[in-house]
SEMINU-202735 format. One record per residue: residue in one letter; x, y, z negated of N, C-alpha, C, O in turn. Coordinates in steps of 0.001 Angstrom, whole numbers, padded with zeros to 6 digits, always signed. Example, Ala and Ser with C-alpha at 12.3 -4.5 7.8 and 13.67 -1.06 7.14 Angstrom:
% residues 2
A+013190-005690-007800+012300-004500-007800+013200-003300-007800+014236-003319-008465;S+012850-002250-007080+013670-001060-007140+012900+000030-007870+013409+001138-008039;
% end
This chain:
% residues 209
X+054517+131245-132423+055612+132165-132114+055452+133441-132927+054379+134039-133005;X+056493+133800-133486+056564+135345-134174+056565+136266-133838+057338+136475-132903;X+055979+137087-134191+055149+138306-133117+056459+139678-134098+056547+139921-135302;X+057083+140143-133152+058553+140986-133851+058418+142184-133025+058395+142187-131794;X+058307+143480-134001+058299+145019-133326+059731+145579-133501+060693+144887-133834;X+059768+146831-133257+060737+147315-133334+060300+148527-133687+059269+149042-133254;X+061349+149206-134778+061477+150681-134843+062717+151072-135242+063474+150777-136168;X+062743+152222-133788+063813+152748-133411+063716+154119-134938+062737+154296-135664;X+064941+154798-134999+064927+156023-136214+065875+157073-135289+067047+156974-134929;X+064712+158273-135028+065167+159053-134372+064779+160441-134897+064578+161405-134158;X+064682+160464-136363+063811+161933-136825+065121+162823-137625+064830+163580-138550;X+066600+162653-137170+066924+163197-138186+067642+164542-138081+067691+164608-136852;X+068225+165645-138505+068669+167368-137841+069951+167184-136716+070377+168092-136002;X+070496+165656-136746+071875+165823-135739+073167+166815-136500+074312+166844-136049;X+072909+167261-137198+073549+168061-138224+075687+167637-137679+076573+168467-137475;X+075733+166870-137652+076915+166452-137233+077301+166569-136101+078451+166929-135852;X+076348+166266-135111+076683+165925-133133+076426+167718-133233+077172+168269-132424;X+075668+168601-133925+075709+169971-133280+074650+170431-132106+074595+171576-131659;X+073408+168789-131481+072648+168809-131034+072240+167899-131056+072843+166864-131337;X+070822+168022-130700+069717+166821-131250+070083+165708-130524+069846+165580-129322;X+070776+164720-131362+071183+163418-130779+070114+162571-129962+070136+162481-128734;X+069588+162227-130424+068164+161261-129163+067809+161997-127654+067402+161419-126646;X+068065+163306-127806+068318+164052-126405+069485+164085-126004+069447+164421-124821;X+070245+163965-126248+071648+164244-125388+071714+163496-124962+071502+162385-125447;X+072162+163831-123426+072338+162948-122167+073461+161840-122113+074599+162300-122202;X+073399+160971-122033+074903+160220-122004+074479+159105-120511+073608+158238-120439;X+075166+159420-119790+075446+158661-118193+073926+158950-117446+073614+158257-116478;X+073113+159883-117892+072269+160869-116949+070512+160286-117802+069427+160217-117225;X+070811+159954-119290+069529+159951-119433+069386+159842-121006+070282+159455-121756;X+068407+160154-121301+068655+160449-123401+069105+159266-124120+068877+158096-123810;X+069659+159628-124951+070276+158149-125901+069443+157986-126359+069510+156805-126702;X+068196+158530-126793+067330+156873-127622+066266+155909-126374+065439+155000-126441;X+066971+156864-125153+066456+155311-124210+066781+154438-124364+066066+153437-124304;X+068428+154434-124724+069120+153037-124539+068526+152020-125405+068453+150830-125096;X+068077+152558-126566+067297+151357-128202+066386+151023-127737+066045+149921-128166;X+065336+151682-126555+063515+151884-126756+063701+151223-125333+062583+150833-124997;X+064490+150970-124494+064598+149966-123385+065059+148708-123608+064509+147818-122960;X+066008+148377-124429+066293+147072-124974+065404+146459-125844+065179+145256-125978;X+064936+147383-126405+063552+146427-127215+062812+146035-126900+062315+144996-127337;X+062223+147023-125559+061215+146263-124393+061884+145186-123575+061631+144030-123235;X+062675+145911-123437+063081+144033-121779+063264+142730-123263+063252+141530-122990;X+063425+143235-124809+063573+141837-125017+062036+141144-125370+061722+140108-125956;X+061418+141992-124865+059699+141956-125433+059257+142053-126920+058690+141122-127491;X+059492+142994-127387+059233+143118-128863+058196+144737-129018+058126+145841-128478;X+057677+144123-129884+056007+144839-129860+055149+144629-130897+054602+143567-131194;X+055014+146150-131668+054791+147344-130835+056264+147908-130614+056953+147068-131192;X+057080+148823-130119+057974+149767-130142+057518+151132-130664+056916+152054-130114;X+057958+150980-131800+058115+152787-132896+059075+153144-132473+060058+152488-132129;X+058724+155285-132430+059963+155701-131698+059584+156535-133181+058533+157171-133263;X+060444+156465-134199+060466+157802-135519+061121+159239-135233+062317+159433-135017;X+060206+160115-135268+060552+161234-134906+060186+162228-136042+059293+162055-136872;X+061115+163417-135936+060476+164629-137024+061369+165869-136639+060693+166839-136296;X+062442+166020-136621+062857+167598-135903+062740+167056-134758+063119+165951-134370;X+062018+168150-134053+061965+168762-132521+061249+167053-132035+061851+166296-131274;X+059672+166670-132768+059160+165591-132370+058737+165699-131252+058755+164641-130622;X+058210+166883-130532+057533+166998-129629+058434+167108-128301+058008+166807-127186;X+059606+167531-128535+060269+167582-127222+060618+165944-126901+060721+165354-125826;X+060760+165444-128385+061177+163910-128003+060162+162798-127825+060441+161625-127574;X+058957+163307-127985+057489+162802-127212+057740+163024-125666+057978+162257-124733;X+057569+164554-125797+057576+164760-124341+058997+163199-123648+058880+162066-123183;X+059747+163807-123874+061169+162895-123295+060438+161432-123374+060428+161132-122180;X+059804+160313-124085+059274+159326-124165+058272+159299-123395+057750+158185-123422;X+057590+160251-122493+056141+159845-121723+055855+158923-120660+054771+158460-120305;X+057557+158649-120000+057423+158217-118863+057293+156328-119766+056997+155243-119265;X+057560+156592-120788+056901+154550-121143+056016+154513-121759+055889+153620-122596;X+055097+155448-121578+053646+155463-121568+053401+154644-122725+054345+154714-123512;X+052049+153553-123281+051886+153050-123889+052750+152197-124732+052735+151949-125938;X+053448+151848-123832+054633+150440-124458+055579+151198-125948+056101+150593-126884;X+055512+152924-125648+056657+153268-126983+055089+154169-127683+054112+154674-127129;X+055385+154065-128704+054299+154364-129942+055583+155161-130695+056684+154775-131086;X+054622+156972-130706+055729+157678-131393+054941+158055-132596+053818+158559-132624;X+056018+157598-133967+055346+157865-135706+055863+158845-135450+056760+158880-134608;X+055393+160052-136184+055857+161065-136823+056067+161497-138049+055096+161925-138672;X+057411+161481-138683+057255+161423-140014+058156+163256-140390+059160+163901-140087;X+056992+163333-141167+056724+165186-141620+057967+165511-142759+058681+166489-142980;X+057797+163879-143474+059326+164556-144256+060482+164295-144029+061203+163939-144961;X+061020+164408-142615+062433+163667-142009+063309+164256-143190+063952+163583-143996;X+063188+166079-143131+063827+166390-144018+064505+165486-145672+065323+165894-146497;X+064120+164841-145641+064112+164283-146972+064881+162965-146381+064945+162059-147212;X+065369+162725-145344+066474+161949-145642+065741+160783-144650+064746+161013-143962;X+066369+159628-144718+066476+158408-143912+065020+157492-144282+064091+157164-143544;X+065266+157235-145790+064288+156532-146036+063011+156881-145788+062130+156022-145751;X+062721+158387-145556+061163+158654-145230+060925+158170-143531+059848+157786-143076;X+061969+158275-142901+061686+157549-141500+061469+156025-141509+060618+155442-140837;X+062460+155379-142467+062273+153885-142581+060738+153927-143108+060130+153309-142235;X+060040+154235-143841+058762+154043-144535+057857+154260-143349+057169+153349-142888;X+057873+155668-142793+057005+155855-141038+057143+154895-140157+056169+154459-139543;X+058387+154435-139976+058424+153323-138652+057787+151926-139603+056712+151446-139246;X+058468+151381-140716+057888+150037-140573+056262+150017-140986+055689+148935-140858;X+055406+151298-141534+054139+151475-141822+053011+151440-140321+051782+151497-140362;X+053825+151336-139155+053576+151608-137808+053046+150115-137605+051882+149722-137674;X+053999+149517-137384+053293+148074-137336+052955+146761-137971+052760+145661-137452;X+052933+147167-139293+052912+146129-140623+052256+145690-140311+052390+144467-140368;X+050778+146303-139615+049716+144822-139864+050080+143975-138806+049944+142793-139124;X+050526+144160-137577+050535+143396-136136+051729+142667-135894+051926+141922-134934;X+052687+142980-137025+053601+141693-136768+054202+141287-137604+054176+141782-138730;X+055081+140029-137198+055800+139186-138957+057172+139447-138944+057882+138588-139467;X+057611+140252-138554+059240+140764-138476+059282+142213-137477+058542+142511-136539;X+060302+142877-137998+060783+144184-137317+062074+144428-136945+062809+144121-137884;X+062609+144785-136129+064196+144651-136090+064233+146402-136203+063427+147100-135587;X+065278+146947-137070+065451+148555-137504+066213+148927-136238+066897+147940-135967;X+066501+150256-134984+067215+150288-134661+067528+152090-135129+066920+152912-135815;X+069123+152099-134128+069532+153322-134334+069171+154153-132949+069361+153485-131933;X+068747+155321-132766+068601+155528-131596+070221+156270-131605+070259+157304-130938;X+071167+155982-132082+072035+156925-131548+073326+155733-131185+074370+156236-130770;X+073293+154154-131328+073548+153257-130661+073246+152928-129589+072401+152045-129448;X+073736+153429-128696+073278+153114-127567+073681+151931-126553+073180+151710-125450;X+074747+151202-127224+075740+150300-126603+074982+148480-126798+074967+147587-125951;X+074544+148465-127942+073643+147514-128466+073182+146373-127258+071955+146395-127160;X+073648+145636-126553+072994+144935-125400+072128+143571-125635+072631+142723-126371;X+071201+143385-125208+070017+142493-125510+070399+141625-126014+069803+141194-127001;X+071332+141134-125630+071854+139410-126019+071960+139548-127183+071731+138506-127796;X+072308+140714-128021+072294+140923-129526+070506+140637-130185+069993+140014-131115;X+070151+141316-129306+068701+141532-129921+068012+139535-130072+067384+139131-131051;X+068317+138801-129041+067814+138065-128694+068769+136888-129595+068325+135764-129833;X+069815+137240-129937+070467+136090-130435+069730+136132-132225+069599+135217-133038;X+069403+137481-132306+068460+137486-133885+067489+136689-133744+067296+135723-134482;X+066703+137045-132684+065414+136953-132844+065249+135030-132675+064348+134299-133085;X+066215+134773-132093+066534+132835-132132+067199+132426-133457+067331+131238-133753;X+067633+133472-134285+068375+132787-135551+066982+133092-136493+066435+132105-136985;X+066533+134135-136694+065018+134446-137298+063667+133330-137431+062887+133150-138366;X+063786+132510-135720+062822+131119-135425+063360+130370-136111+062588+129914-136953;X+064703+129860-136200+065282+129042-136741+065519+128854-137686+065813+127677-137894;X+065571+129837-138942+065880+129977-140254+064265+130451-140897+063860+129920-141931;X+063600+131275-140315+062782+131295-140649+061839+130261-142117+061521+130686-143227;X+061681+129250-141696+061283+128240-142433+062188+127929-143792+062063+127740-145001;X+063112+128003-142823+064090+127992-144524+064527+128891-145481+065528+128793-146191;X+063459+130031-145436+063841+131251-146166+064620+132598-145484+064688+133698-146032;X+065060+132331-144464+065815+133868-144121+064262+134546-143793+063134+134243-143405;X+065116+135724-144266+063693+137091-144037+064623+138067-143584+063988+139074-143268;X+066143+138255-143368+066424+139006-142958+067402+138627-142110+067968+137640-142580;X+067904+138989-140979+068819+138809-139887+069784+140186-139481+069139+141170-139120;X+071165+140306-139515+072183+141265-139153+072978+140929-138394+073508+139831-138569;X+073331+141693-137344+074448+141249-136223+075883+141853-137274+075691+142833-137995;X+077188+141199-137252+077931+142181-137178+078771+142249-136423+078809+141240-135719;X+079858+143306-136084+080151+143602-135083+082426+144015-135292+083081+145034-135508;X+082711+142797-135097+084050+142550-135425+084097+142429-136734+084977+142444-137594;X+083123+142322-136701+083243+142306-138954+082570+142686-139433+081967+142158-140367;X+082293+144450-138697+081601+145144-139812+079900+145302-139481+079343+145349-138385;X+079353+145358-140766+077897+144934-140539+077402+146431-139353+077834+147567-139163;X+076260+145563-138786+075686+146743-137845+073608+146974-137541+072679+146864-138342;X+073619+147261-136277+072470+147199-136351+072071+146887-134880+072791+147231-133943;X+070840+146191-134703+069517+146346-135431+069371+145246-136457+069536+144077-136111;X+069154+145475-137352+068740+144723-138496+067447+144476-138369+066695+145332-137904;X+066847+142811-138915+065171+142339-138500+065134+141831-139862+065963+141117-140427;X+063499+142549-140514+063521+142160-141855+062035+141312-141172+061586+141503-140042;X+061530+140460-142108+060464+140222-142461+059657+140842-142632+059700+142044-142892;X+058481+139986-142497+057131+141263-143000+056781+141449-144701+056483+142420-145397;X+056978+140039-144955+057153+140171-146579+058352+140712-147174+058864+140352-148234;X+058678+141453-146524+059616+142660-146920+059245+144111-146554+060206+144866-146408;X+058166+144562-146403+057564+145561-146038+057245+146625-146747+057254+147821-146455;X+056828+145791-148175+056218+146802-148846+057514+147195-149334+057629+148336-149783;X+058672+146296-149311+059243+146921-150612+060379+148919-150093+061041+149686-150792;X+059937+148916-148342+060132+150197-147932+059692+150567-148643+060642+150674-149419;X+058512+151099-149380+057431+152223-149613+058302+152853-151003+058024+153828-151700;X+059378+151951-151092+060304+151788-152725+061328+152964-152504+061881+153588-153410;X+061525+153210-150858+062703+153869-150779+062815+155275-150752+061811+155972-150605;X+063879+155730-150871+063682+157302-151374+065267+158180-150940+066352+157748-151328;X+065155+159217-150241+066189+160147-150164+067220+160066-148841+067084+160696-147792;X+067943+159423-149068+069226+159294-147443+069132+158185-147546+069659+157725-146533;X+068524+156826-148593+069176+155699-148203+068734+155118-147180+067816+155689-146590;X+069232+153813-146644+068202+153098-145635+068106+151839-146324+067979+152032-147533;X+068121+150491-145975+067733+149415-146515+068381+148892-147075+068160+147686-147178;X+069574+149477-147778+070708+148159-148516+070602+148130-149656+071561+147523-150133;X+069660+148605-150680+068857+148368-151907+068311+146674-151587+068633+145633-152161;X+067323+146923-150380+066614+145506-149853+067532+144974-149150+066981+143998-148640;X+068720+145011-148763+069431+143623-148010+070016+143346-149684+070335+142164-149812;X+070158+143914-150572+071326+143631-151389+070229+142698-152565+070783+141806-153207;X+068811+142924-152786+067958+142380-153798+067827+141024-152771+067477+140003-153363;X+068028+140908-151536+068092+139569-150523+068797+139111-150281+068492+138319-149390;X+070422+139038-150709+071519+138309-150433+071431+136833-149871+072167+136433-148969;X+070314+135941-150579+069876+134628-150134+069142+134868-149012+069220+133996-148147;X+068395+135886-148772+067456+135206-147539+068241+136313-146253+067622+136633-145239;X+069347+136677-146475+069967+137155-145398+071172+136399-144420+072161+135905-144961;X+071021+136366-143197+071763+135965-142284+072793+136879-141413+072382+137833-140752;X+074080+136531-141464+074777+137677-140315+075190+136395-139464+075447+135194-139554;X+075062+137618-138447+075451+136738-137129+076349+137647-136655+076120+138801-136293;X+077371+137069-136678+079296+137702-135773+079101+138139-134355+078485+137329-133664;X+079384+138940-133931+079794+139581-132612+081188+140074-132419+081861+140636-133283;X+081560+139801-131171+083176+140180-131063+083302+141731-130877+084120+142472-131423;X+082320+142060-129993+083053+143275-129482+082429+144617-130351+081373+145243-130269;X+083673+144729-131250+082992+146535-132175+082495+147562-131927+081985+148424-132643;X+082740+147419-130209+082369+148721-129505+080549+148838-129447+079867+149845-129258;X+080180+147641-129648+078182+147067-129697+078088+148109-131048+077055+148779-131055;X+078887+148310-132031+078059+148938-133056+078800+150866-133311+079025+151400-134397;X+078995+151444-131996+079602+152799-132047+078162+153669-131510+077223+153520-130728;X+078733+154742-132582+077474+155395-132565+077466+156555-131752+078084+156290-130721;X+077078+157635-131745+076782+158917-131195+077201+160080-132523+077593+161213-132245;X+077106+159781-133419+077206+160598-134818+078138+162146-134773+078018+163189-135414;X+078987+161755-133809+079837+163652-133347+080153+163238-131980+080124+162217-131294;X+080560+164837-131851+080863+164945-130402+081995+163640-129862+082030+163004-128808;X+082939+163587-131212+083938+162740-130406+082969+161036-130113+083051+160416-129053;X+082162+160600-131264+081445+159394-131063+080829+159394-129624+080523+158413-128947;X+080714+160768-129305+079842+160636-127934+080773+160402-126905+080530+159473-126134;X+081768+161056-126752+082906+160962-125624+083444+159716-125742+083843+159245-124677;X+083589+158972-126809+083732+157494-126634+082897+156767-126329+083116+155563-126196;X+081627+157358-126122+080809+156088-125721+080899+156269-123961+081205+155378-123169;X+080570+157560-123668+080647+157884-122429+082200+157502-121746+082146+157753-120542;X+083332+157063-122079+084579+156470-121673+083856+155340-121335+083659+154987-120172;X+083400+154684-122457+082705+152955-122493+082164+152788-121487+082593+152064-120589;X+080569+153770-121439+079942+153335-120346+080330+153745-119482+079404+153875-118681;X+081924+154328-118781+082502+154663-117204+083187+153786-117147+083659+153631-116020;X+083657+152708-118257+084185+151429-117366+083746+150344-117179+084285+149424-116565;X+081979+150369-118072+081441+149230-117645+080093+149638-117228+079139+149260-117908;X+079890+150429-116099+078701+151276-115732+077660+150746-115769+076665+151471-115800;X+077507+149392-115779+076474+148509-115882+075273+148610-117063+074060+148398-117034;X+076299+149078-118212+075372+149360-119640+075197+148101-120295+075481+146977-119880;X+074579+148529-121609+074083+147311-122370+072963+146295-121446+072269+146650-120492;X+073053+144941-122077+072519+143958-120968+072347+142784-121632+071930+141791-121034;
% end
């Protein structure tokens, strides 16, 4: 069986929302719970929480899952996306053979997503996929699960990008898997992204699942 971590990316200024997104409350508790709880109930391990502005308040906010969330700290958030992608997947390279990327500012993301990768990943596996993408009415989303022999080629990345240098040099060993509902891939990114999610979760109070 394939031993699959997760790292969540939560280090970046919020520059857009106007406050530090992974703290803001949405239906009475921080949005990068919603990523760093779905990764656990789907059992994936270790859990990276990437942090860099205001790491410590978002440590503090992570204490109550004790061991199970492992917080990187990466010093040059400033510098864009890819220095968090390089901190989180450097977290658990040696201990496992796949990672699924998440967003902590997705909060809608419900397991069955996580879990329908992680069964197309067993399955293709052998035949070359190294990478797995949900998308979401169409458009590609996240969490994205690379391989481990795709690891190093983070250390390549540089500035705001995130991984579509490496999904795009992998066109063959990548898999999307369709999801109906678009609302699985809405983010937090401004105030209005937030008030739509918070509509979402008041008519299906239940949450991602």
């Amino acid at each position: 069986m394939s031993r699959v971590g997760a790292v969540i990316l939560a280090a970046g200024m919020s520059t857009r929302m106007g406050r530090f997104k992974p703290l803001v409350p949405l239906a009475g508790k921080p949005l990068f719970r919603y990523a760093a709880e779905t990764a656990l109930a789907a059992g994936l391990s270790p859990v990276v929480l990437v942090g860099g502005h205001r790491v410590r308040e978002l440590a503090a906010a992570a204490a109550p899952f004790g061991a199970r969330l492992v917080i990187a700290e990466n010093p040059a958030y400033q510098t864009g996306m890819a220095s968090s992608l390089r901190t989180g997947i450097a977290a658990p390279a040696d201990r496992t053979d796949a990672a699924l990327v998440f967003l902590a500012d997705q909060p809608l993301v419900p397991r069955a997503v996580v879990d329908a990768l992680l069964r197309e990943y067993g399955r293709g596996r052998g035949e070359g996929v190294r990478i797995v993408r949900p998308a979401y009415a169409g458009a590609p989303g996240h969490p994205v699960l690379f391989d481990a022999g795709l690891y190093a080629e983070f250390a390549a990345l540089s500035g705001d990008e995130g991984g579509k240098s490496i999904l795009a040099r992998h066109r063959a060993a990548l898999r999307i898997l369709p999801f109906g509902d678009a609302a699985w891939g809405l983010d937090a990114d401004t105030p209005e992204g937030l008030s739509e999610l918070e509509a979402r979760l008041a008519r299906e109070p239940g949450g991602p699942g």
